[in-house]
N, C-alpha and C positions, 0 to 999 in steps of 0.2 A: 723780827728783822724788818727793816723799812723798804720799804718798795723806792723803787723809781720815782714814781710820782713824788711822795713826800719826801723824797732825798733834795741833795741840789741839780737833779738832771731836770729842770722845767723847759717847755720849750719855752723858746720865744719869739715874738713878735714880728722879731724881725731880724736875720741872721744874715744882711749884707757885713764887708770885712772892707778894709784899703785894700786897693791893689799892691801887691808885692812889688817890690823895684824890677822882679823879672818874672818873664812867664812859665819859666820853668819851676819856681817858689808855688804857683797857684795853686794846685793841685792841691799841699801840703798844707796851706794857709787854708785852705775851706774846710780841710777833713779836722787839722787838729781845730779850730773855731767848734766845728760838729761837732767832734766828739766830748766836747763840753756837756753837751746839751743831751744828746742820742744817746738811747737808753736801749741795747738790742737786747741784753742776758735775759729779759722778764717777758719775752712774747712777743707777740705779734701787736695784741690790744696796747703794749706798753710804746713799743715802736713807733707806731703809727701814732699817738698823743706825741710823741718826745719829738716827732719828725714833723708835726703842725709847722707853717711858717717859714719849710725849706721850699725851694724852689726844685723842681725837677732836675736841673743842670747839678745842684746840690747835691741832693741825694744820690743820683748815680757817680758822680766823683767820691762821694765818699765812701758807697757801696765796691767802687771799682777798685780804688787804693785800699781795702778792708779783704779784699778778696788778691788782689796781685801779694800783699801783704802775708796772708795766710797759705798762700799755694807756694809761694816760694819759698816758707818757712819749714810745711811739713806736708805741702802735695793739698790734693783734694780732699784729703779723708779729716785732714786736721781743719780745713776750712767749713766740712759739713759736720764734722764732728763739734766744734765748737761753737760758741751762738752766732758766731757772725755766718753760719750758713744759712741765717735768716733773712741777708743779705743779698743773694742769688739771683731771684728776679729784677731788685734795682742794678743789679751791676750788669746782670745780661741784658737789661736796658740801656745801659751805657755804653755797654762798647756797641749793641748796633745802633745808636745814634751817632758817636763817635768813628764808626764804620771802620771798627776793627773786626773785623767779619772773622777771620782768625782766631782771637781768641772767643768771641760769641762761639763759636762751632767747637771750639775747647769744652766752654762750658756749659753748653745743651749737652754734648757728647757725658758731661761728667753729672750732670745732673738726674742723666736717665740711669746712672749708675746707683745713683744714693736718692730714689725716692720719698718727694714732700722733701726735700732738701734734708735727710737724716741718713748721719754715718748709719753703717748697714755694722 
């Protein structure tokens, strides 16, 4: 089976996007750009090569929309159960940069539930 790296998830260089005609598009334009690229199924070591080249502001939009995405789908169990609860700390960086204090306290509270971010 081919990993990550030699598939077509490379990172790259440089993952600036146009700006959407509106601000409410943005979010969406940065995550699906990402998800080109980002490579979460294969680890942490894969993650982190596949994320080279984002910007902070990047990464926590895309960890944030990957987790609002997943919770609303099938709660916290399907978000730590599947790879993207490898996601958890970029997104519990974004909302407290974002100063969604709210959900940050959602998910610290849900994170002490499924320790190292794994379904229990």
């Amino acid at each position: 089976m081919e990993s990550a790296t030699e598939s077509n998830k490379r990172p790259k260089e440089d993952y600036r996007i146009d700006r959407p005609e509106t601000d409410d598009e943005l979010a969406w334009v940065i995550a699906t750009n990402l998800d080109e690229y980002i490579e979460f199924h294969e680890g942490e070591a894969v993650l982190q090569q596949t994320m080279k080249g984002t910007t902070l502001g990047q990464r926590v939009i895309y960890a944030c929309i990957w987790y609002e995405y997943e919770v609303c789908n099938g709660g916290h169990q399907q978000f730590f159960w599947n790879s993207t609860g490898i996601l958890w700390d970029e997104a519990l960086a974004g909302f407290i940069k974002m100063g969604a204090i709210e959900y940050a306290a959602i998910l610290k509270a849900a994170v002490s539930l499924f320790p190292n971010g794994n379904a229990i």
